[in-house]
C-alpha positions in Angstrom: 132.8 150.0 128.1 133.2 153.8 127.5 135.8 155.5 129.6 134.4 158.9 130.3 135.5 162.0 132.8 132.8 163.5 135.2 133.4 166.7 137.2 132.2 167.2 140.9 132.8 169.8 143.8 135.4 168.2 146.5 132.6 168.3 148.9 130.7 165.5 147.4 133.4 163.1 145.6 133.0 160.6 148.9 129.3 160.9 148.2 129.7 160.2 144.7 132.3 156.8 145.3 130.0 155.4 148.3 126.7 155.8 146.6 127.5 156.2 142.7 126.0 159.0 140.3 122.3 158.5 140.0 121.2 159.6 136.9 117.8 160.9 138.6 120.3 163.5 141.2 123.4 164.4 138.5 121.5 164.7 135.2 121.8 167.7 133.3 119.0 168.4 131.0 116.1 166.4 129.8 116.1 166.3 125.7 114.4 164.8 123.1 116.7 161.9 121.7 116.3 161.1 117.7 113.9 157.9 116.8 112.7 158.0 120.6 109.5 159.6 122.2 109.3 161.7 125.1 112.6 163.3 126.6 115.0 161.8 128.5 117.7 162.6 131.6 120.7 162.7 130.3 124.3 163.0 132.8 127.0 165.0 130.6 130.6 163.7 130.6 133.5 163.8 128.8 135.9 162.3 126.7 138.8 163.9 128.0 138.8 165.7 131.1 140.1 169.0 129.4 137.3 169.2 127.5 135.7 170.7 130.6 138.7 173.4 130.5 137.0 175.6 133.4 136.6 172.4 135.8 139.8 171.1 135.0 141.8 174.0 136.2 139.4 174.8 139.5 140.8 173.5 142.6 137.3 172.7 144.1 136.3 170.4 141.7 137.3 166.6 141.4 137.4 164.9 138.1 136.1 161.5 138.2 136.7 158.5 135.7 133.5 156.8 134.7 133.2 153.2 133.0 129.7 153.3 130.9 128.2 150.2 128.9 128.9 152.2 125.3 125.1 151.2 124.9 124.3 153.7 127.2 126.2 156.3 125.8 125.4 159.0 123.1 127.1 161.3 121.8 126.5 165.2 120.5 128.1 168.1 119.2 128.2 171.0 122.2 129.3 174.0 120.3 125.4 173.7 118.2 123.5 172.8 121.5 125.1 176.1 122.8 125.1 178.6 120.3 121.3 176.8 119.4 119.7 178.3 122.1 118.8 181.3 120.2 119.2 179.8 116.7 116.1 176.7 116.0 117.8 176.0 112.8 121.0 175.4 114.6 119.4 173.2 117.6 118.0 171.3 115.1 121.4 170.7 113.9 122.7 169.7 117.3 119.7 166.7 117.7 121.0 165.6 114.2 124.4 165.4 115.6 123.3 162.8 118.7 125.1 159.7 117.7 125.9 156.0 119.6 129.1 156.8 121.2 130.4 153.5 119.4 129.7 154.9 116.2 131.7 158.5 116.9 134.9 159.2 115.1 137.4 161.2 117.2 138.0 164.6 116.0 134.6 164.8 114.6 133.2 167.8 117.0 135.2 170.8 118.1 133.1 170.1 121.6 132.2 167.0 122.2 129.6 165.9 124.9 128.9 162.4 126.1 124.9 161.9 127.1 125.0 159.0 129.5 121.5 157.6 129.8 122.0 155.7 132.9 123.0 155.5 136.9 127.1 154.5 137.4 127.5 152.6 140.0 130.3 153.0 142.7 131.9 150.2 141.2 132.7 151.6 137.7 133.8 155.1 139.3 137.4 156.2 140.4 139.2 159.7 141.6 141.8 160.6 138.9 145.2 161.8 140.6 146.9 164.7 139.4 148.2 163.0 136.0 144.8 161.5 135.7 146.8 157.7 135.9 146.0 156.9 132.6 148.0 158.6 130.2 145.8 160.5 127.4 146.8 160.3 123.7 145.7 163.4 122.8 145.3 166.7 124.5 141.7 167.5 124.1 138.6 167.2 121.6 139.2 171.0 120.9 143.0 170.2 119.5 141.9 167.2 117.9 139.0 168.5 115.7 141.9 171.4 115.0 144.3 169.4 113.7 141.4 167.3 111.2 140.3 170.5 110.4 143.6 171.3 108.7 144.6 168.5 107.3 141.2 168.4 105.3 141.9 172.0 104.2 145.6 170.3 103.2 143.8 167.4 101.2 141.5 170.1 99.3 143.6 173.1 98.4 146.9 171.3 98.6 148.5 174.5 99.6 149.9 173.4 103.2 147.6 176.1 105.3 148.8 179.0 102.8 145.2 179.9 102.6 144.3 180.0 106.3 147.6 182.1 107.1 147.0 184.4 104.3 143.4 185.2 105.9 144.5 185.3 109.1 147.6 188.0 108.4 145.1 189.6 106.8 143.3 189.6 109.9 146.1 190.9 111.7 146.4 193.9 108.6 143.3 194.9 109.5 143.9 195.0 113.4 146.3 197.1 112.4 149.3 194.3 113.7 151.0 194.1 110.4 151.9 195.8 107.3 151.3 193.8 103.9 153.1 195.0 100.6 151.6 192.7 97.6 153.0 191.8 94.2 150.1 190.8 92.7 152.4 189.7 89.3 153.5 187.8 90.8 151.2 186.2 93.4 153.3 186.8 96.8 152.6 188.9 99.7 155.2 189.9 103.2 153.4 190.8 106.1 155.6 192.8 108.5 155.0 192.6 112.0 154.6 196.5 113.6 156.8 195.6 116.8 159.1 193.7 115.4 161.6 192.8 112.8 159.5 189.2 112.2 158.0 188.9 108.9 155.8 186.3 106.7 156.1 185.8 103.2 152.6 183.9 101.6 151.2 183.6 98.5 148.6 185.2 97.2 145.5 183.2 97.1 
């Protein structure tokens, strides 16, 4: 079984625990799933329920936990099925993402969403308290997919972020946040911040 996180207004959580989630009420979108014909209602959940950062922090909405047969469960990669909507290469991109939830790797998508292709019945539904009761070993996809992100930058250029700080100051340079001065000799550049006495020595890439 898959536990997943569901978001619903406070008005209909009773609703939701005496009769379930019916697939054919909550889904959200109909799509096209790979090696299948014909489009399909899909409910979206989560894996964590801060990956719904707007719903997590709004008062009238209730975050549910959901138990799903893992059979029943794909999963896809939000940030292309978003940003697709104007893009067909990258929509295509976001049906080649659509995986068995059992096959998914955590930390693989920055935005994870889980297509459940069935009902849940009351049963396999309960309200989360304020700590959720089940303590959560991580603090969301988002940070996750972050933190795999730089430690395969670390495994390839072996330079401990060097190169993502050195674009990012650079960034800042350019915003007009910091001053550089650059020995390009040898290799090393400070970057001084303008409102404050905080500096940042990094090599030159």
């Amino acid at each position: 079984m898959a536990e997943l996180y569901f978001f619903v207004s406070k008005d209909k959580v009773q609703d939701v625990v005496d009769c379930g989630l019916k697939l054919s009420e909550w889904y959200d979108r109909e799509i096209t799933l790979p090696e299948t014909t014909g489009s399909r209602k899909v409910l979206k959940a989560f894996l964590n329920p801060r990956d719904d950062r707007e719903k997590f922090k709004d008062d009238d909405y209730k975050c549910l936990r959901l138990d799903v047969d893992l059979d029943y469960c794909k999963v896809a990669d939000w940030s292309l099925y978003r940003i697709g909507q104007d893009e067909p290469y990258l929509m295509q991109k976001y049906y080649d993402s659509i995986i068995p939830l059992k096959n998914y790797r955590f930390g693989t998508y920055r935005e994870p969403e889980i297509l459940v292709l069935t009902s849940v019945l009351p049963e396999y539904i309960e309200v989360t308290g304020i700590a959720l009761d089940i303590p959560l070993l991580y603090e969301s996809s988002e940070a996750i997919y972050l933190v795999n992100l730089m430690q395969k930058h670390e495994e390839l250029y072996k330079d401990s972020g060097n190169h993502l700080l050195y674009a990012f100051f650079t960034y800042l340079e350019a915003r007009g946040q910091v001053i550089r001065y650059e020995d390009k000799e040898k290799k090393c550049a400070v970057f001084f911040a303008k409102d404050s006495d905080e500096y940042s020595v990094l090599k030159i890439p």
